[in-house]
Z-matrix of the N, CA and C atoms (Angstrom, degrees):
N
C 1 1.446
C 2 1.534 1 110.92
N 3 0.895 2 108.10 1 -44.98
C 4 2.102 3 133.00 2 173.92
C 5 2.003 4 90.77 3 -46.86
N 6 1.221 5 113.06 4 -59.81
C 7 1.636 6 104.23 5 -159.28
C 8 1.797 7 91.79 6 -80.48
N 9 1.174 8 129.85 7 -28.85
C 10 1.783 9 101.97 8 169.01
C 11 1.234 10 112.24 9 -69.98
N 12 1.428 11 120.58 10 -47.95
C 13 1.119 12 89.16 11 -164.17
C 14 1.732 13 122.78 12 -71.74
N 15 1.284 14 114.68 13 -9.01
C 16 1.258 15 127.82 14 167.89
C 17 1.633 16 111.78 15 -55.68
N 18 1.403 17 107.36 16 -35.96
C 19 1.789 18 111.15 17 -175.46
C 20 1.404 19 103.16 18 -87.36
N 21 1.332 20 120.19 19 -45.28
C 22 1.525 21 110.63 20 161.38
C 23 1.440 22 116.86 21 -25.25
N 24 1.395 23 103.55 22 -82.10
C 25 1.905 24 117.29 23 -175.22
C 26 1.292 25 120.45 24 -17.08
N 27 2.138 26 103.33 25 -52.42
C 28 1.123 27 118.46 26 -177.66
C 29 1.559 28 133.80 27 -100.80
N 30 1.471 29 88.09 28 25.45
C 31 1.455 30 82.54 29 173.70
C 32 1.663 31 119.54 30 -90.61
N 33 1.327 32 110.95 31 169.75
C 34 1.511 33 100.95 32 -159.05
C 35 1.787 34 88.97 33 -86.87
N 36 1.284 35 102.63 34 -135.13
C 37 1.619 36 104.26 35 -151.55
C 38 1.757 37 131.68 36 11.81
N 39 1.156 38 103.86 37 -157.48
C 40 1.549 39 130.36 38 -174.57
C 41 1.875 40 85.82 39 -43.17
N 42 1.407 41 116.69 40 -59.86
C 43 1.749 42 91.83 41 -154.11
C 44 1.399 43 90.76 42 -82.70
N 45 1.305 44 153.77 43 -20.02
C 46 1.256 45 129.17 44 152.67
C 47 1.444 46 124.24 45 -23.00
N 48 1.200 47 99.08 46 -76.48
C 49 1.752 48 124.70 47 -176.21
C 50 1.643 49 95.97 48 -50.08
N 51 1.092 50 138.50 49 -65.35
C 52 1.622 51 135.06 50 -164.90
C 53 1.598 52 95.70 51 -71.30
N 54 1.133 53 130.23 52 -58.14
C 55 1.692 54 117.60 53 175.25
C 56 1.356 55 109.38 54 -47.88
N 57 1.418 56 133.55 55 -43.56
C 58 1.846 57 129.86 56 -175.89
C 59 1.621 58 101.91 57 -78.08
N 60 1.525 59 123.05 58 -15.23
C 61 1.061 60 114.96 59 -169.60
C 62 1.826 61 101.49 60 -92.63
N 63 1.378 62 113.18 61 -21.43
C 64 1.430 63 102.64 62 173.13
C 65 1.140 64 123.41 63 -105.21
N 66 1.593 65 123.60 64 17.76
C 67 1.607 66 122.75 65 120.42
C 68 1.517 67 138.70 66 -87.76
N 69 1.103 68 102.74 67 -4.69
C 70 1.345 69 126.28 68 165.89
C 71 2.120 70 109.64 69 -9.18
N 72 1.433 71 115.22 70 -72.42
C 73 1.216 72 135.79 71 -139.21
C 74 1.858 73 82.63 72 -104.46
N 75 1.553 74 111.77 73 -18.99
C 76 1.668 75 95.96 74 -178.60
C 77 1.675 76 89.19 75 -96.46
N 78 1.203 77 148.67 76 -5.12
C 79 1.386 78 123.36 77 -168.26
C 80 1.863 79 90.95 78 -110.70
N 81 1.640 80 120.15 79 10.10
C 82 1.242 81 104.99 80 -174.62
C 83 1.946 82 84.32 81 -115.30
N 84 0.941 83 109.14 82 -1.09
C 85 1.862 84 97.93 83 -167.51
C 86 1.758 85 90.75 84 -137.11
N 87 1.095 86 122.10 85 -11.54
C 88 1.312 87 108.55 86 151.01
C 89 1.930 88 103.76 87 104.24
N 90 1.308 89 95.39 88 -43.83
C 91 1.913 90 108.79 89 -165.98
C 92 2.034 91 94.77 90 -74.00
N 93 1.206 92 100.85 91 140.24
C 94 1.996 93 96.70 92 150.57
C 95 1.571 94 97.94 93 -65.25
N 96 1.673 95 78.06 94 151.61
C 97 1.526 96 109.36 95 168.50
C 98 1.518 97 120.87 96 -89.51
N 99 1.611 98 114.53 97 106.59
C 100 1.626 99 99.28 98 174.85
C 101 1.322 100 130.40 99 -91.97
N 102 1.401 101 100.66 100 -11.88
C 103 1.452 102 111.39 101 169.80
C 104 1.539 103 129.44 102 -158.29
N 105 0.965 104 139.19 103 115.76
C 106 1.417 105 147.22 104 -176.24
C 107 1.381 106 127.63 105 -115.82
N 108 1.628 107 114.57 106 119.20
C 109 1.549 108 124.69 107 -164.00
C 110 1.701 109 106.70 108 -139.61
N 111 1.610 110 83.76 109 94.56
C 112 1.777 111 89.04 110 -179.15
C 113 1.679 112 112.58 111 -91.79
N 114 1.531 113 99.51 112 114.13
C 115 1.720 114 82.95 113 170.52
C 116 2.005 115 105.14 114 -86.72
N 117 1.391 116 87.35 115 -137.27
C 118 1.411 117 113.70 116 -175.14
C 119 2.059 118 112.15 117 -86.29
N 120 1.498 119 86.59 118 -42.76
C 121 1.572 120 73.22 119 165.71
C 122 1.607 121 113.63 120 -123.96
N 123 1.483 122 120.13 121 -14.57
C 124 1.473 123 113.97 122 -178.84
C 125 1.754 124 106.32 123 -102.79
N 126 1.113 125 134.10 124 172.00
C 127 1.129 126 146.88 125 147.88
C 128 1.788 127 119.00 126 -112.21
N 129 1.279 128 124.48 127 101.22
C 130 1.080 129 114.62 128 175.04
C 131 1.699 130 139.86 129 -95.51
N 132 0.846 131 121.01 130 117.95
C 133 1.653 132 113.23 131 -164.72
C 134 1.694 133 108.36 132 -115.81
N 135 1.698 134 110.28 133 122.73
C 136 1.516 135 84.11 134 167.85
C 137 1.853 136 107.23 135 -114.82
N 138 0.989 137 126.50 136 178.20
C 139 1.604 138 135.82 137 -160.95
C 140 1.578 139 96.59 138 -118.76
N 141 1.540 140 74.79 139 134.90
C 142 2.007 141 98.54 140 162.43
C 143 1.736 142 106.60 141 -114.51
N 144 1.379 143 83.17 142 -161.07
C 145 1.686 144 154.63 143 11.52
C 146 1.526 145 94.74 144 -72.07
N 147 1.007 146 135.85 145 145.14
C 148 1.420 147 152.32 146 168.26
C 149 1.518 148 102.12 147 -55.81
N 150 1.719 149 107.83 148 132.64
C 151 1.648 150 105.88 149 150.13
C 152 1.267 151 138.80 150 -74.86
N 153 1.011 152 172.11 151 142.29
C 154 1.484 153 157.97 152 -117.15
C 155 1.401 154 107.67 153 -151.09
N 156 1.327 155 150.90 154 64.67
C 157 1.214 156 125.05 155 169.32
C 158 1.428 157 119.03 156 -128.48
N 159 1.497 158 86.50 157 161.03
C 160 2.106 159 98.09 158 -152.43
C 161 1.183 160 90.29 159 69.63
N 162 0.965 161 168.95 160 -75.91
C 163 1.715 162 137.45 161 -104.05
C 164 1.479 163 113.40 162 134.87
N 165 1.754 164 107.75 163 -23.76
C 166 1.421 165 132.70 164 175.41
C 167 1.325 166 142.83 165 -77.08
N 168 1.170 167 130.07 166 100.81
C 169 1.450 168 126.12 167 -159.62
C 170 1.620 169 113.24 168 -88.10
N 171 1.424 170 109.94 169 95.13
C 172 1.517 171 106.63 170 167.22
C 173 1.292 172 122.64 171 -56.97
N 174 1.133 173 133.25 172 158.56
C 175 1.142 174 131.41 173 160.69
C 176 1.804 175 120.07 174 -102.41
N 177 1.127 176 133.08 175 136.32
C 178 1.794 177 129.04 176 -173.33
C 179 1.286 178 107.26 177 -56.64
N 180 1.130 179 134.73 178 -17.51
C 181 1.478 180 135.16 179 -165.02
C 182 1.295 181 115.52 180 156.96
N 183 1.583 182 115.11 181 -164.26
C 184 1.255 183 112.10 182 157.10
C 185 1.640 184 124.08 183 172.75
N 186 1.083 185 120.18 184 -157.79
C 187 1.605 186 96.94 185 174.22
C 188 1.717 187 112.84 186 -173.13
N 189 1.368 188 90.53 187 133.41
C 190 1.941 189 99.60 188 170.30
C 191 1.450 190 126.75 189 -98.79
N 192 1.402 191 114.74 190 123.01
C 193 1.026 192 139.15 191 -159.44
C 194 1.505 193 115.70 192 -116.72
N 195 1.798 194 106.26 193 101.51
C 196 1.522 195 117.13 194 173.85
C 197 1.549 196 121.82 195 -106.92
N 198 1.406 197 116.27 196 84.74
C 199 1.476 198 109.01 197 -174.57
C 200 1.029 199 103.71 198 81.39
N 201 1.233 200 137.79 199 -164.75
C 202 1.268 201 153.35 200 -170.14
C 203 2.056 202 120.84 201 -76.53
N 204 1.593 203 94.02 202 26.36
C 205 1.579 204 110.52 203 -175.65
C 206 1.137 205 99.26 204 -132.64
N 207 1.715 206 122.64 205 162.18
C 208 1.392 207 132.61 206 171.59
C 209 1.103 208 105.42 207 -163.74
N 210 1.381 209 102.18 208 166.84
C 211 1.475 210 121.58 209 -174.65
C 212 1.423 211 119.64 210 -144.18
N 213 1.095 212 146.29 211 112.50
C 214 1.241 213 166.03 212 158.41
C 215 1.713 214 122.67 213 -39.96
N 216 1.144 215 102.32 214 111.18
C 217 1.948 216 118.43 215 -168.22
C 218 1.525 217 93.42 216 -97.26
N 219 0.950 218 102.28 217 122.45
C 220 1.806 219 120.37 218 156.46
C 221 1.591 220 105.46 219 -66.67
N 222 1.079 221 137.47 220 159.87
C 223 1.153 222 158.95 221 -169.35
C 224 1.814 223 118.91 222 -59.80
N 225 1.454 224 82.47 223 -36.24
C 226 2.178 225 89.96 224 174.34
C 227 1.250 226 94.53 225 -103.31
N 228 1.566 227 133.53 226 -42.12
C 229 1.908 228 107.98 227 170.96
C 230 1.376 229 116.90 228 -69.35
N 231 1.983 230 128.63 229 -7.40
C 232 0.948 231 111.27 230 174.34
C 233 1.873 232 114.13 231 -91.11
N 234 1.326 233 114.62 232 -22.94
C 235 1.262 234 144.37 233 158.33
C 236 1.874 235 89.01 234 -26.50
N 237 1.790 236 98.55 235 -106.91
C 238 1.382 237 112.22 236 -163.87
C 239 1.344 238 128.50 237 -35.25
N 240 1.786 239 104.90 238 -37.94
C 241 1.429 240 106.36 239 163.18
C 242 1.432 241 132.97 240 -68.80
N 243 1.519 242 113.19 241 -32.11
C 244 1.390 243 112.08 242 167.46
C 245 1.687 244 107.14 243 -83.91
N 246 1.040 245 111.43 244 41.51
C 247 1.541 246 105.54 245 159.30
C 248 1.207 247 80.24 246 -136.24
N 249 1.284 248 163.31 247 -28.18
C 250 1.497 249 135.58 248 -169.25
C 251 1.388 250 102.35 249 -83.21
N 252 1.232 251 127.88 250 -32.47
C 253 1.393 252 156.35 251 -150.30
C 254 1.542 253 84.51 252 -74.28
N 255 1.431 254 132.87 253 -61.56
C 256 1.449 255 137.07 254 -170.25
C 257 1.386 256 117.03 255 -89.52
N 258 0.962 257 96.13 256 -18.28
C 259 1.876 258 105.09 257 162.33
C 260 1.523 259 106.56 258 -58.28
N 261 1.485 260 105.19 259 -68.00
C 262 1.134 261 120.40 260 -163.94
C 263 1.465 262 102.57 261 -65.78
N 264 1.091 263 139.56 262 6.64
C 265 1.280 264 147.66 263 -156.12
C 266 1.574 265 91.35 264 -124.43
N 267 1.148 266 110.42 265 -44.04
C 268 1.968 267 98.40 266 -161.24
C 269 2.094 268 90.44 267 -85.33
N 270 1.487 269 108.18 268 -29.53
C 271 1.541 270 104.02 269 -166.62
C 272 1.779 271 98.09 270 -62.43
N 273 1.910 272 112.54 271 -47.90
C 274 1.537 273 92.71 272 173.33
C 275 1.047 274 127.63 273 -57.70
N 276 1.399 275 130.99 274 -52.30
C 277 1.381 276 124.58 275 173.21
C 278 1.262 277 147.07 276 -52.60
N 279 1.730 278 111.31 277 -9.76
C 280 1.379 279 141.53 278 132.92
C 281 1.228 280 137.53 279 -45.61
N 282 1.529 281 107.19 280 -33.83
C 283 1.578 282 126.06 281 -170.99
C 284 1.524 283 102.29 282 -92.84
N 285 1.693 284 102.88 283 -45.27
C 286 1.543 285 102.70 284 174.87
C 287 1.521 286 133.95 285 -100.70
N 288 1.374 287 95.18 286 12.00
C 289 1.508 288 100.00 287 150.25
C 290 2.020 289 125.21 288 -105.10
N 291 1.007 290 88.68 289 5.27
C 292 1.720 291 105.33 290 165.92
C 293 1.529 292 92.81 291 -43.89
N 294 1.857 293 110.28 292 146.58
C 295 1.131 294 126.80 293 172.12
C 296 2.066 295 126.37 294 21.08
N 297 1.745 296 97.58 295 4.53
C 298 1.738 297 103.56 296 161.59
C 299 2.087 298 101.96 297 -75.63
N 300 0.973 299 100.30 298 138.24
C 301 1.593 300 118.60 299 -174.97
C 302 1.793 301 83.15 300 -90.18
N 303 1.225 302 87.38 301 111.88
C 304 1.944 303 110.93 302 177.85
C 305 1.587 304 94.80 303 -135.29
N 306 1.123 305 107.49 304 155.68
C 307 1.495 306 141.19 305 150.59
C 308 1.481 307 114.74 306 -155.49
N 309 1.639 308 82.82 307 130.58
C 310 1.249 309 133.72 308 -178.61
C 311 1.450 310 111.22 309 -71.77
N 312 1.664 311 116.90 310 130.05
C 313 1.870 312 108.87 311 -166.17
C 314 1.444 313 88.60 312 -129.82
N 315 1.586 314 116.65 313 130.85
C 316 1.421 315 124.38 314 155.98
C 317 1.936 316 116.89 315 -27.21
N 318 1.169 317 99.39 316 114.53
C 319 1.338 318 104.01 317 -162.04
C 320 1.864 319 82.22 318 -75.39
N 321 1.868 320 115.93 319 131.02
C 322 1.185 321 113.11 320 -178.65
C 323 1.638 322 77.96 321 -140.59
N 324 1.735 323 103.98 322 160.63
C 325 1.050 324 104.02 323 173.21
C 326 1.612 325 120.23 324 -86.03
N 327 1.544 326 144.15 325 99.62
C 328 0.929 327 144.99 326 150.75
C 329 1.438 328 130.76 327 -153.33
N 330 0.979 329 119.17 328 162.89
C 331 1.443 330 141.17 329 -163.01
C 332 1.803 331 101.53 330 -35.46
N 333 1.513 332 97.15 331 116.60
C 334 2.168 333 87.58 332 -166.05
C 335 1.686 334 100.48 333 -84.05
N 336 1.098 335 120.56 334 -9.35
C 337 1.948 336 105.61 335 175.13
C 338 1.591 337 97.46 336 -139.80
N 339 1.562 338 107.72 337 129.33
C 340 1.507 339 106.96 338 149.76
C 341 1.069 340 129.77 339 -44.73
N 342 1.467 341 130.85 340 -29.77
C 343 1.246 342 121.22 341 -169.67
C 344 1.563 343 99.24 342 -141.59
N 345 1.306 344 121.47 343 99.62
C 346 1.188 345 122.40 344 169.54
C 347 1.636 346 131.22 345 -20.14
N 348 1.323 347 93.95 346 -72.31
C 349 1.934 348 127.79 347 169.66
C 350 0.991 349 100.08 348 -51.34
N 351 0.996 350 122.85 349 -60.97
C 352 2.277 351 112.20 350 -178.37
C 353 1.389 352 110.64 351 -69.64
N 354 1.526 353 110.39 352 -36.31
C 355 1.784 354 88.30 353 164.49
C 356 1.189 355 132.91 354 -61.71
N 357 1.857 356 106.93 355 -46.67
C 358 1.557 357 98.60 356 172.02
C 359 1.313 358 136.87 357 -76.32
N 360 1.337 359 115.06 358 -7.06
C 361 1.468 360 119.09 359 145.02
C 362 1.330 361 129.77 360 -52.01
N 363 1.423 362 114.48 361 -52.34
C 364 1.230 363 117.54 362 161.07
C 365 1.814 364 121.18 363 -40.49
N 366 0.940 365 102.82 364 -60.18
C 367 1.352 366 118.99 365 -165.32
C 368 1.911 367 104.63 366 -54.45
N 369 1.414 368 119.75 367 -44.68
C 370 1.319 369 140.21 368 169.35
C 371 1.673 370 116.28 369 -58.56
N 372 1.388 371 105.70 370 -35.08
C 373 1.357 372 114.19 371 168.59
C 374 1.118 373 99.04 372 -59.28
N 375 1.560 374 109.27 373 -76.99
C 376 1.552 375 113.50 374 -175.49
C 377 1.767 376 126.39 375 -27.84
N 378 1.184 377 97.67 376 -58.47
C 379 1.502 378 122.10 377 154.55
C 380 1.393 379 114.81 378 -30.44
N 381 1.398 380 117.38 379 -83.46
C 382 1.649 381 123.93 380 171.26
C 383 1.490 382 115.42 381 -23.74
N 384 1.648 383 103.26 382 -69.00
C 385 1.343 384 130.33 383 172.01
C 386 2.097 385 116.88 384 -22.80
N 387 1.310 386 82.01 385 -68.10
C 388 1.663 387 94.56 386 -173.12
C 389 1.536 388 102.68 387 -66.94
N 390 1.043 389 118.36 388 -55.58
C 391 1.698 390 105.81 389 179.10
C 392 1.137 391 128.03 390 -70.12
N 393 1.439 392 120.65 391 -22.68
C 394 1.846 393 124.13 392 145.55
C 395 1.441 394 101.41 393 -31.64
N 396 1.252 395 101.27 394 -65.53
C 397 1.333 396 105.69 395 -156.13
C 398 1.988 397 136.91 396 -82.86
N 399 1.992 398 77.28 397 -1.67
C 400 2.061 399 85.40 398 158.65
C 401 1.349 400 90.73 399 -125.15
N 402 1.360 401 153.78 400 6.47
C 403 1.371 402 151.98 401 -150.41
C 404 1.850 403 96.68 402 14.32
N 405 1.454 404 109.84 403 79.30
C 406 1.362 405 127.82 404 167.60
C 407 1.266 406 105.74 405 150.73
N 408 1.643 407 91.62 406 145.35
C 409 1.526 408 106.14 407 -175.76
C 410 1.978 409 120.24 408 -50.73
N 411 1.343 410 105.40 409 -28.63
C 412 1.567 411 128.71 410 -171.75
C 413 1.115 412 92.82 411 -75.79
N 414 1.915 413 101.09 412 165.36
C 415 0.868 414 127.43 413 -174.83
C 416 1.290 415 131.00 414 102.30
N 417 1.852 416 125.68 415 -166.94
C 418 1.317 417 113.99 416 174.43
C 419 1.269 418 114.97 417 -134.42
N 420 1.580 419 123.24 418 -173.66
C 421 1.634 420 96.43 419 157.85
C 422 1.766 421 84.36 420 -151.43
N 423 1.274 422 99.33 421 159.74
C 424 1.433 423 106.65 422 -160.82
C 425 1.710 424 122.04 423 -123.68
């Protein structure tokens, strides 16, 4: 498991760069990352490995990040916020999966596309597609 993910890291292009970029902030601050929620103007990160008690996963700290400033969460402001933080996370994804025709697949462990390359092509079409079609990244489609 140790030598993929090692070949991941290093591979050259785009999935290089996005795999080194989402350890990025643990090899500069040292802690794993248990959770990360970037909006538009903050980036929020809180730090593990998490403490566990009762049933409850603390987090070690953590920190919000505006532009080129930050600020550092103690353990109960990084706590309270990553529970509002995932709240607020399950209420959007509630709101915007209203009346979208989804199904839901037994999460099993295996490989999610036969063919890598045709998915991410696909996916870029899709991509292309939607911003043709509001000329901007915003918006929805329904």
């Amino acid at each position: 498991m140790i030598e993929a993910f090692v070949r991941r890291l290093s591979r050259p292009g785009e999935d290089g760069k996005t795999y080194r970029s989402f350890i990025l902030d643990w090899l500069y601050f040292e802690r794993p990352m248990l959770d990360r929620f970037i909006g538009e103007q903050f980036n929020v990160q809180f730090e593990g490995p998490a403490l566990a008690i009762d049933g409850t996963d603390y987090p070690l700290g953590g920190f919000i990040e505006r532009q080129i400033e930050w600020v550092r969460l103690d353990p109960v402001d990084a706590f309270e916020l990553r529970t509002r933080l995932r709240k607020a996370v399950d209420a959007e994804v509630t709101d915007w999966i209203d009346g979208r025709p989804m199904k839901f697949l037994p999460a099993i462990v295996e490989k999610p596309f036969p063919d890598r390359a045709a998915a991410d092509a696909e996916a870029a079409r899709i991509i292309r597609d939607f911003q043709g079609s509001t000329g901007k990244p915003e918006g929805g489609r329904r």
